[in-house]
Backbone as JSON, one array per atom type, in Angstrom:
{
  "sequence": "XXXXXXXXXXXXXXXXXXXXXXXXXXXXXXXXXXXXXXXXXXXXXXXXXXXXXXXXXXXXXXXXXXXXXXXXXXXXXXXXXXXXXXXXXXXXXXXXXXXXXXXXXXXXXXXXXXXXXXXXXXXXXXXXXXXXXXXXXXXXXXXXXXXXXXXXXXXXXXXXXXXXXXXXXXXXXXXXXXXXXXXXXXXXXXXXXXXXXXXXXXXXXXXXXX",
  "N": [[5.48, -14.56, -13.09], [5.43, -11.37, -11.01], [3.28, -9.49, -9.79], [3.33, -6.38, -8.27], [1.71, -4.62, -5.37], [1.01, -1.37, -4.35], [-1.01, -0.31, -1.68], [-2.52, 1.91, 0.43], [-3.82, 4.65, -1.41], [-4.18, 2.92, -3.59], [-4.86, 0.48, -4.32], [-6.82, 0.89, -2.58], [-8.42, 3.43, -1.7], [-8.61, 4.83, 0.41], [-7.14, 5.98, 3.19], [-5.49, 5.03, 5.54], [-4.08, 5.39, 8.46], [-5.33, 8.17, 8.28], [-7.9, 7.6, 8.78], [-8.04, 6.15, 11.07], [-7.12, 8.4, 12.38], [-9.22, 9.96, 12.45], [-10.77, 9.05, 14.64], [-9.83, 9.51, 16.71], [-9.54, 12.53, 16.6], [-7.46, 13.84, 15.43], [-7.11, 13.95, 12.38], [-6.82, 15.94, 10.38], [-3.85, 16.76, 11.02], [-2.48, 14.66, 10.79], [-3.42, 14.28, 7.85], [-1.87, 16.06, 6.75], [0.62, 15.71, 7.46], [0.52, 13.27, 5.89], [0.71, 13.93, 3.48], [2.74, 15.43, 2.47], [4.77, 14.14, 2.91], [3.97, 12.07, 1.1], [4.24, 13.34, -0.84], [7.11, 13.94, -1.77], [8.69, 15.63, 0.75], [8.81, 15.28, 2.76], [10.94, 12.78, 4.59], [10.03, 8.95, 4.29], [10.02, 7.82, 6.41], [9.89, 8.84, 9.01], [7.82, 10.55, 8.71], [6.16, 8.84, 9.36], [6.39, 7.82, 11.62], [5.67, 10.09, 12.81], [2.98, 10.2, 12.47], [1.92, 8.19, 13.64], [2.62, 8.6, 16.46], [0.81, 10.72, 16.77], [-1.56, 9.11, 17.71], [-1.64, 7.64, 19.92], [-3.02, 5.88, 22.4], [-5.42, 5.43, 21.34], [-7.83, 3.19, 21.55], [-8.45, 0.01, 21.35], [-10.6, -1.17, 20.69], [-11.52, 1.12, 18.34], [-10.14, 1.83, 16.65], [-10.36, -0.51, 15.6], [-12.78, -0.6, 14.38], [-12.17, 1.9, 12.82], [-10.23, 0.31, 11.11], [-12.16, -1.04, 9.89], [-13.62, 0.61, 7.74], [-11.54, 0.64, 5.77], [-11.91, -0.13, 2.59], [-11.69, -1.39, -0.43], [-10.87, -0.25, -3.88], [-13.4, 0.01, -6.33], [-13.44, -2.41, -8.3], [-10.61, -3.29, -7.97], [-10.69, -6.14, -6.8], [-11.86, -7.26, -8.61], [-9.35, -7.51, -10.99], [-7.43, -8.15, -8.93], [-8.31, -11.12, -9.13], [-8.39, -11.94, -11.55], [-5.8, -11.78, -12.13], [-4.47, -13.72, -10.1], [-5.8, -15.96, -11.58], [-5.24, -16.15, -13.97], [-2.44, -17.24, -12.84], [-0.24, -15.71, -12.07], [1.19, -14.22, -8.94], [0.42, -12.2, -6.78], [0.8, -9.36, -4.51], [0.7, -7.47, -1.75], [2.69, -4.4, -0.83], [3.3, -2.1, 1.62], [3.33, 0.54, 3.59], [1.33, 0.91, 5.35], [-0.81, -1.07, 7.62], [-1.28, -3.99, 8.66], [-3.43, -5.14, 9.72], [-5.65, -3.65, 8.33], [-5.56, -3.7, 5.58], [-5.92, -6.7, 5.45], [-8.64, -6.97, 6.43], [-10.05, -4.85, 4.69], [-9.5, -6.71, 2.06], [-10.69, -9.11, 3.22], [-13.32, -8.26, 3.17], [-13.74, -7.89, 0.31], [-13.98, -10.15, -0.67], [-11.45, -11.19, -1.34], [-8.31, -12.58, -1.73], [-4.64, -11.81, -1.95], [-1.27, -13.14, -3.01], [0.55, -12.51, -1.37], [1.98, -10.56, 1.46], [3.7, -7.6, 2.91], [3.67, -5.71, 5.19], [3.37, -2.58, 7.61], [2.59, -2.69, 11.33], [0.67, -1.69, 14.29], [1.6, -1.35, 17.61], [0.29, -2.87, 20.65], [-0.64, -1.76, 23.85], [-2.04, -2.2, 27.17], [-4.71, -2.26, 26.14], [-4.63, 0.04, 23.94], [-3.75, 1.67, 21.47], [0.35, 2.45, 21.2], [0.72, 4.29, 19.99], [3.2, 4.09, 19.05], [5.05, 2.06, 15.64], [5.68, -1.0, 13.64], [7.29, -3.1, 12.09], [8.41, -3.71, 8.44], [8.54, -2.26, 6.58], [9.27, 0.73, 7.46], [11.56, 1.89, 8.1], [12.72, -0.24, 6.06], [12.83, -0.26, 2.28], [10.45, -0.26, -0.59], [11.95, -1.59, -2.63], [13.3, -3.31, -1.63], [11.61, -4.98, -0.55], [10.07, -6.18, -3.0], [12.31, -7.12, -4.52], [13.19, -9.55, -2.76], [10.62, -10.83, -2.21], [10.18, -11.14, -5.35], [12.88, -13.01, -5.24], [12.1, -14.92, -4.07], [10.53, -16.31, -5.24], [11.63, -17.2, -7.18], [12.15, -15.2, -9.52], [13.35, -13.2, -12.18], [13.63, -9.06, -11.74], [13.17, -8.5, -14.15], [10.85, -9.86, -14.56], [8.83, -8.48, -12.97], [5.85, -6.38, -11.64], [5.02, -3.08, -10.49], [2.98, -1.15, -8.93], [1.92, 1.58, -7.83], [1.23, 4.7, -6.34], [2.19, 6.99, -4.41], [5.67, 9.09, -3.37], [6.78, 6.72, -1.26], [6.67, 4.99, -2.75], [8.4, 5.41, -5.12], [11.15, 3.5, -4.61], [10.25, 1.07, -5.42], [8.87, 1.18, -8.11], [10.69, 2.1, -9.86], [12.55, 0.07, -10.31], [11.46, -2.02, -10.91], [10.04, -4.2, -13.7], [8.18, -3.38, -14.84], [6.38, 0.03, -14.56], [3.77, 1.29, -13.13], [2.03, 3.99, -12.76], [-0.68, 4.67, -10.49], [-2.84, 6.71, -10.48], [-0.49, 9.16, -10.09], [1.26, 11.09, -7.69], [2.54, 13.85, -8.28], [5.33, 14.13, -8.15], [6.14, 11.47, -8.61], [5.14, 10.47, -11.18], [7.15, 10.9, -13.1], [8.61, 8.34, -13.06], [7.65, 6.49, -13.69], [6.31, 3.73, -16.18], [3.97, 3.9, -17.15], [0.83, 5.65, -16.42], [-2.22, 5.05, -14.9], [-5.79, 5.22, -13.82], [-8.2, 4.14, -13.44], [-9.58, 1.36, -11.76], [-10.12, -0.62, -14.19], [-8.85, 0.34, -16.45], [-6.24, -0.62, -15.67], [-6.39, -3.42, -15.18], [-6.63, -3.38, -18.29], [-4.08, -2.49, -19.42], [-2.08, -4.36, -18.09], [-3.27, -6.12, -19.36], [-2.76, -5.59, -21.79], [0.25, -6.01, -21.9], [0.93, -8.53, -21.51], [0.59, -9.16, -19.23], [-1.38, -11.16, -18.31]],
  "CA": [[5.29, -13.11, -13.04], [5.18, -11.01, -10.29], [2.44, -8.11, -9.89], [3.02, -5.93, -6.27], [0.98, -3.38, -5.29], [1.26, -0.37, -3.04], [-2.49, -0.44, -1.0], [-3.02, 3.43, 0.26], [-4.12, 5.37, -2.87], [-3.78, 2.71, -4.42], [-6.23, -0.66, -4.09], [-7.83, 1.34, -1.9], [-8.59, 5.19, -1.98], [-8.5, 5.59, 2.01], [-5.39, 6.41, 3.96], [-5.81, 4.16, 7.02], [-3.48, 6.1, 9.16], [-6.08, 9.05, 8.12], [-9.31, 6.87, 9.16], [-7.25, 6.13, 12.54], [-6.81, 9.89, 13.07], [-10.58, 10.38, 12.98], [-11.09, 8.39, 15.84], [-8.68, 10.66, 17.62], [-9.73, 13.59, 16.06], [-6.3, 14.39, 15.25], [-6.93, 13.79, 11.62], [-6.22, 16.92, 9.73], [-2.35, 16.81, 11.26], [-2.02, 13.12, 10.02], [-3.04, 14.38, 6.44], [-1.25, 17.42, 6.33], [1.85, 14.68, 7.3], [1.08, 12.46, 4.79], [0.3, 14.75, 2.06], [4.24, 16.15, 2.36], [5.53, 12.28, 2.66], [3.89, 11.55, -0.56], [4.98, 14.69, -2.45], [8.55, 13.7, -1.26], [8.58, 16.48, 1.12], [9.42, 15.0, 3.98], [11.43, 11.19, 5.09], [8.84, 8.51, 4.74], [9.58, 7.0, 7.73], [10.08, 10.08, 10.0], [6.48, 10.9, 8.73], [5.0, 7.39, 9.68], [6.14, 8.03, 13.28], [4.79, 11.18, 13.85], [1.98, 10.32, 12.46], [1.53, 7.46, 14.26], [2.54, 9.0, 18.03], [-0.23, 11.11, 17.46], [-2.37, 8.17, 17.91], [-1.32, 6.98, 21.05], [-3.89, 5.78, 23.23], [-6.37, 5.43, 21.15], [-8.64, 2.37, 22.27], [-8.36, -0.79, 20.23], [-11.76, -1.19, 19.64], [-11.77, 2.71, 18.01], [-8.99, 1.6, 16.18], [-10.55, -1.96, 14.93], [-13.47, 0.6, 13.63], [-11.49, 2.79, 11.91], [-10.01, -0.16, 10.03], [-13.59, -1.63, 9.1], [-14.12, 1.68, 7.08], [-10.85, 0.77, 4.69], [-12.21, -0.74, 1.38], [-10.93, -1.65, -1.86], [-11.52, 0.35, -5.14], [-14.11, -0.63, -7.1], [-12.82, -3.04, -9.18], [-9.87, -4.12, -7.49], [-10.82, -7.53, -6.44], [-11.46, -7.95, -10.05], [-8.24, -7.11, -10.93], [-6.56, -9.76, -8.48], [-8.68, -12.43, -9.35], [-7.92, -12.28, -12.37], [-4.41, -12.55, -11.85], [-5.12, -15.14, -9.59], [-6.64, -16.74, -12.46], [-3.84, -16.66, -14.85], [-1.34, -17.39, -12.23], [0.28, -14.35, -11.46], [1.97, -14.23, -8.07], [0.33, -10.92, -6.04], [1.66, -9.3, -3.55], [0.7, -5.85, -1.15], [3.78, -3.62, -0.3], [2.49, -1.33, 2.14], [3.34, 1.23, 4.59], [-0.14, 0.71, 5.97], [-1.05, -2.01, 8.72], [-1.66, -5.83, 8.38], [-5.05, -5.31, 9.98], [-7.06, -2.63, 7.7], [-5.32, -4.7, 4.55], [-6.31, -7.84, 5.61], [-9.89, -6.44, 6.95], [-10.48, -4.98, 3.16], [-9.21, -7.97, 1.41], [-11.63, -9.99, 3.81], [-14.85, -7.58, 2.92], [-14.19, -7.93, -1.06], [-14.27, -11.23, -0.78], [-10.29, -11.67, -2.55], [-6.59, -12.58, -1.13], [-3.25, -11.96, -2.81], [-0.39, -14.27, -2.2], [1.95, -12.26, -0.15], [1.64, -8.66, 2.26], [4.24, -7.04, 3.37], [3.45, -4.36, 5.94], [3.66, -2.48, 8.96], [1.99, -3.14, 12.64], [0.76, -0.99, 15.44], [1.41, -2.51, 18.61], [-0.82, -2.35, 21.52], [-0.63, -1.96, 25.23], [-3.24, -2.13, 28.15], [-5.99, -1.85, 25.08], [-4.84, 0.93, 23.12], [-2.08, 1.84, 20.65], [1.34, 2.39, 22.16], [1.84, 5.34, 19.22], [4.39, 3.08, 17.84], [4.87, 1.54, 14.98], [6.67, -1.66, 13.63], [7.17, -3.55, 11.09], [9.05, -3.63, 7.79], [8.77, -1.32, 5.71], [9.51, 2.2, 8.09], [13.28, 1.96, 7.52], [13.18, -0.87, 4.56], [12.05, 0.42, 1.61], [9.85, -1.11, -1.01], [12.39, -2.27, -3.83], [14.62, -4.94, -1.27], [10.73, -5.76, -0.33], [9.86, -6.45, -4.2], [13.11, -8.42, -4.89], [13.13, -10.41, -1.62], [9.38, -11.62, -3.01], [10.85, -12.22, -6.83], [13.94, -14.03, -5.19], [11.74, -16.51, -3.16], [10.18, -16.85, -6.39], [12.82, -17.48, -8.33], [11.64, -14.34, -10.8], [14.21, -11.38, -11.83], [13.07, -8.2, -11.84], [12.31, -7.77, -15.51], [9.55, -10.5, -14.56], [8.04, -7.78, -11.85], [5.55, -5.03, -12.07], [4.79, -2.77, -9.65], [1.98, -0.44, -9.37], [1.7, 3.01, -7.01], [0.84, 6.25, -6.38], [2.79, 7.85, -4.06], [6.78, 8.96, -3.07], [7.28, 5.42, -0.73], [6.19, 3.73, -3.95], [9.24, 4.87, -5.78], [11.97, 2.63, -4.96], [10.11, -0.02, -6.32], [8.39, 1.41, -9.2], [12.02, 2.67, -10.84], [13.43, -1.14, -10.31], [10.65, -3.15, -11.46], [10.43, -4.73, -15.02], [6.9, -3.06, -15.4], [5.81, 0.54, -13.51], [2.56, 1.63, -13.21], [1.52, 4.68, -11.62], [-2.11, 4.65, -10.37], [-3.07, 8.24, -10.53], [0.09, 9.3, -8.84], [1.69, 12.36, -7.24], [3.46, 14.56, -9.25], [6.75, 13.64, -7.67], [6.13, 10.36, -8.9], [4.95, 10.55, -12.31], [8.48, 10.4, -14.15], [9.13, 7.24, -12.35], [6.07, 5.4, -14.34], [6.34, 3.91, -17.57], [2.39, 4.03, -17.88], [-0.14, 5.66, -15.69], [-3.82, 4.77, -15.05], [-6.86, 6.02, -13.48], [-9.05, 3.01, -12.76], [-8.77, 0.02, -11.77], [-10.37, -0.94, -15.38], [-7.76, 1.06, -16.97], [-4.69, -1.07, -14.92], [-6.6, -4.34, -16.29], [-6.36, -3.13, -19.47], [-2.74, -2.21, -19.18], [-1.67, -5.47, -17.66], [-3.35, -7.5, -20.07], [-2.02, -5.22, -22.9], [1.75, -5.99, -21.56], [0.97, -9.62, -21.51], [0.7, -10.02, -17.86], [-2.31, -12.02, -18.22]],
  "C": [[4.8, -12.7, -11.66], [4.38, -9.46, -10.27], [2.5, -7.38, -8.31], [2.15, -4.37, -6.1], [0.97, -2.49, -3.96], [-0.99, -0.46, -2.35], [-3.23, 0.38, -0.88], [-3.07, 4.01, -0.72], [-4.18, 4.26, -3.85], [-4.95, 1.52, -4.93], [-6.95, -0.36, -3.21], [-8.25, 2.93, -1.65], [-8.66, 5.84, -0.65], [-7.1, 5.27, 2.07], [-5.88, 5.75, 5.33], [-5.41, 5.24, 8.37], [-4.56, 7.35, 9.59], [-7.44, 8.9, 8.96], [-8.94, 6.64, 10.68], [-7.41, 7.44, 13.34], [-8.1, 10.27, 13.06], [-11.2, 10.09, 13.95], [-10.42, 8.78, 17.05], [-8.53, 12.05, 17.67], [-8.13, 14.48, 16.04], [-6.16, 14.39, 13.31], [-6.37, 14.34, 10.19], [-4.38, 16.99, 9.95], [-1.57, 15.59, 10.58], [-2.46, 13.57, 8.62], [-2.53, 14.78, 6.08], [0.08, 16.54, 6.34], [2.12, 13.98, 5.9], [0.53, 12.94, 3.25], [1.85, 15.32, 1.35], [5.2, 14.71, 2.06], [4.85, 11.81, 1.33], [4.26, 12.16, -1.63], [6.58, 14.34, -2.38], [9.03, 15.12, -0.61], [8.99, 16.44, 2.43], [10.13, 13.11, 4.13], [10.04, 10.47, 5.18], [8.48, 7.51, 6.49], [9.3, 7.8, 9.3], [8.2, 10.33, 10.01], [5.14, 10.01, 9.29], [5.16, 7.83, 10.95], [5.54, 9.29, 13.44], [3.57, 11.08, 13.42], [1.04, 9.2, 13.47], [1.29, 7.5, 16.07], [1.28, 9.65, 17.8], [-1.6, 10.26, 18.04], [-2.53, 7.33, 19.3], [-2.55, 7.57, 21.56], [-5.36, 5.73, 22.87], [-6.76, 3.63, 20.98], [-8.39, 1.58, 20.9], [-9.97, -1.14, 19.88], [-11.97, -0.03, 18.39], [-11.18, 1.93, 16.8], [-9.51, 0.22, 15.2], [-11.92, -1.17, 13.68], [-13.1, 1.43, 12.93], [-10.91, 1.45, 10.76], [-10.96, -1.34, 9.34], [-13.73, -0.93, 8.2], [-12.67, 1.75, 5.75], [-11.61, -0.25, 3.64], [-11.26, -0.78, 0.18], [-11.27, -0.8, -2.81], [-12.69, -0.33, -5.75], [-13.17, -1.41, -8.38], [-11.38, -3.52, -8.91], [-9.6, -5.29, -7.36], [-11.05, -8.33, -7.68], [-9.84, -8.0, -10.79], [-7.53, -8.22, -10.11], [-7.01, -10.6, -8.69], [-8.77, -12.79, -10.23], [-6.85, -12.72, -12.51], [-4.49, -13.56, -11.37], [-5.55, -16.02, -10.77], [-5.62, -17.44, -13.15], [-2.75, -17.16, -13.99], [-0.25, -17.13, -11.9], [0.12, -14.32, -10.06], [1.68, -12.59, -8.08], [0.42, -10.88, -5.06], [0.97, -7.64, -2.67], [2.13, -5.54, -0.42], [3.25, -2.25, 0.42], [3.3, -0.72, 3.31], [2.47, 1.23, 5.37], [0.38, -0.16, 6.7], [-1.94, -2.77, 7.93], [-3.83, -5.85, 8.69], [-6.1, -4.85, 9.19], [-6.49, -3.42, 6.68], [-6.09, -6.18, 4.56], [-8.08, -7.96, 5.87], [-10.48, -6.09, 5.51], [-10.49, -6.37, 2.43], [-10.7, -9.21, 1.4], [-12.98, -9.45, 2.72], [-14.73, -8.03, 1.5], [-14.07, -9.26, -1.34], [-12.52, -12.06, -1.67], [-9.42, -11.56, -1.66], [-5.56, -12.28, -1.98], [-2.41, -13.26, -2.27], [0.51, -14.09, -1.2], [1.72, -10.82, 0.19], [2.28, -8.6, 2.71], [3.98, -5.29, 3.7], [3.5, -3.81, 7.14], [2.21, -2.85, 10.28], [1.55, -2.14, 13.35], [0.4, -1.41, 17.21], [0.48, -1.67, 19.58], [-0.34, -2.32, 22.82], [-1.6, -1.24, 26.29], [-4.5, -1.11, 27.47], [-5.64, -0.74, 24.27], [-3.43, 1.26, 22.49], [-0.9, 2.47, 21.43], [1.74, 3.85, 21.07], [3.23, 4.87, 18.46], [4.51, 2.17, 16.63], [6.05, 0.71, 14.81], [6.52, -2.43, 12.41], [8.45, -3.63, 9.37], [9.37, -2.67, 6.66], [8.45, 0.58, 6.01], [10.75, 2.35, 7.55], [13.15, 1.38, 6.25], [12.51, 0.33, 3.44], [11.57, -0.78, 0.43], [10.49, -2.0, -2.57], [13.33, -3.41, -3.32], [13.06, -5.26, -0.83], [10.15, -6.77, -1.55], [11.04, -7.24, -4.55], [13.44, -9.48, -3.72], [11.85, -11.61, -2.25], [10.04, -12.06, -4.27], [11.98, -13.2, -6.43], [13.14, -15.12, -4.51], [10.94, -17.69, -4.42], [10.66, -17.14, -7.82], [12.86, -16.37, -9.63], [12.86, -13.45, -10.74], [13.06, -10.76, -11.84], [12.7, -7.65, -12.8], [11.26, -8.15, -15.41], [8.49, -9.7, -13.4], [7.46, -6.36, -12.75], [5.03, -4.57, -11.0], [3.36, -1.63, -9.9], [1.29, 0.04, -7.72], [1.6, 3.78, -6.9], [1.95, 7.76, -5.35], [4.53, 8.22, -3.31], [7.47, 7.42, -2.18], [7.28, 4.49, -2.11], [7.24, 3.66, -5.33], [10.16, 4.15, -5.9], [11.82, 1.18, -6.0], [9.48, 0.05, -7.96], [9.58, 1.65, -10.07], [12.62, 1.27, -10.7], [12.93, -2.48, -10.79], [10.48, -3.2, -12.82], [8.89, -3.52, -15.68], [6.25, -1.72, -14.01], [4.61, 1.32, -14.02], [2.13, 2.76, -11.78], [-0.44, 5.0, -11.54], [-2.58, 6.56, -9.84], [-2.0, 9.15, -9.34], [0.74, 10.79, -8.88], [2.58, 12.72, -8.07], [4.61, 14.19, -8.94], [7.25, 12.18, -8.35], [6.1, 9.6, -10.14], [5.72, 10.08, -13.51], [8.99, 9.05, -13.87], [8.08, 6.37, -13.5], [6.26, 5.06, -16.12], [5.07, 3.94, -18.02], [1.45, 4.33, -16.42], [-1.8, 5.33, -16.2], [-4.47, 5.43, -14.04], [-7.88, 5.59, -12.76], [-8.66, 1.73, -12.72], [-9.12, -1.11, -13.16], [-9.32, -0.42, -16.4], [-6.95, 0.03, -16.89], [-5.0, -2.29, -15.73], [-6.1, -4.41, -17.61], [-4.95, -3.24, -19.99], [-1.95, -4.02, -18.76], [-1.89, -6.61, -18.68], [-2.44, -6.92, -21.57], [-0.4, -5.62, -23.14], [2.14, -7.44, -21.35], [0.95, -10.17, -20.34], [0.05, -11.18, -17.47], [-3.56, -11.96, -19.15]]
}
């Protein structure tokens, strides 16, 4: 079994990109972006770059600080380590960056098994405004069967679980979707929403995941 999870809104209740833009004080323009990219209101990848040029030049220490301040939900790390437990194969699918993922992960003391996400490269110390990575163009349902094919799983054996418009390709293709308190746009896509991350437990174990 495969469990993947979207990260922003989702295992974590900050918007990285957002926490970035405070350190740039550009941050209101980067929500107002990704407030329209999650309603499906605008291209999600169109919305990553402009949200991301506005960032240019901001200092990689600023930038390493801004992604100290992403955390996990409460109850998250329970939640994967349980899986973990049973032996459930987790995964982050993320529009976010490797660094504030990996930086949470670190702090709650829990890993998954596999992250797929984007980058922001650097040059002479400070973001280049660019972004890279895999999932600007891809989208997150050839990221979700790429993971079940390495793992020999179909996709009835997958569940996904997200909140906002990037999060539907994979939520409408996976065996199991779970929307975590998600955007109206998103909603019909879900065969069961939740609320907490005690809730999703619940749900997961109810569905036999573990």
């Amino acid at each position: 079994m495969l469990v993947a999870f979207d990260f922003d809104g989702t295992l974590s209740d900050s918007e990285m990109v957002v926490l970035l833009g405070e350190q740039c004080g550009v941050a209101d323009e980067i929500d107002e972006i990704t407030e329209r990219a999650m309603n499906d209101e605008i291209d999600y990848a169109e919305s990553l770059r402009k949200r991301c040029a506005l960032l240019e030049g901001l200092d990689e220490a600023r930038a390493q600080a801004a992604f100290q301040q992403v955390q996990l939900r409460d109850g998250a790390a329970a939640v994967i380590d349980a899986l973990d437990a049973a032996g459930v194969h987790t995964a982050i699918l993320t529009g976010g960056f490797e660094r504030g993922v990996a930086t949470a992960l670190d702090s709650a003391g829990t890993e998954v098994d596999t992250i797929v996400a984007n980058r922001l490269p650097l040059r002479d110390g400070g973001l280049t405004g660019e972004v890279e990575g895999p999932l600007i163009e891809g989208t997150k349902d050839t990221a979700l069967d790429q993971v079940a094919s390495d793992l020999g799983l179909d996709r009835s054996e997958t569940v996904a679980v997200g909140d906002g418009a990037n999060d539907l390709p994979m939520l409408e293709t996976a065996g199991l979707a779970i929307g975590y308190d998600p955007k109206p746009a998103v909603k019909d896509a879900c065969d069961v929403v939740v609320s907490s991350m005690a809730e999703l437990q619940t749900v997961l174990e109810d569905h036999g995941v573990f």
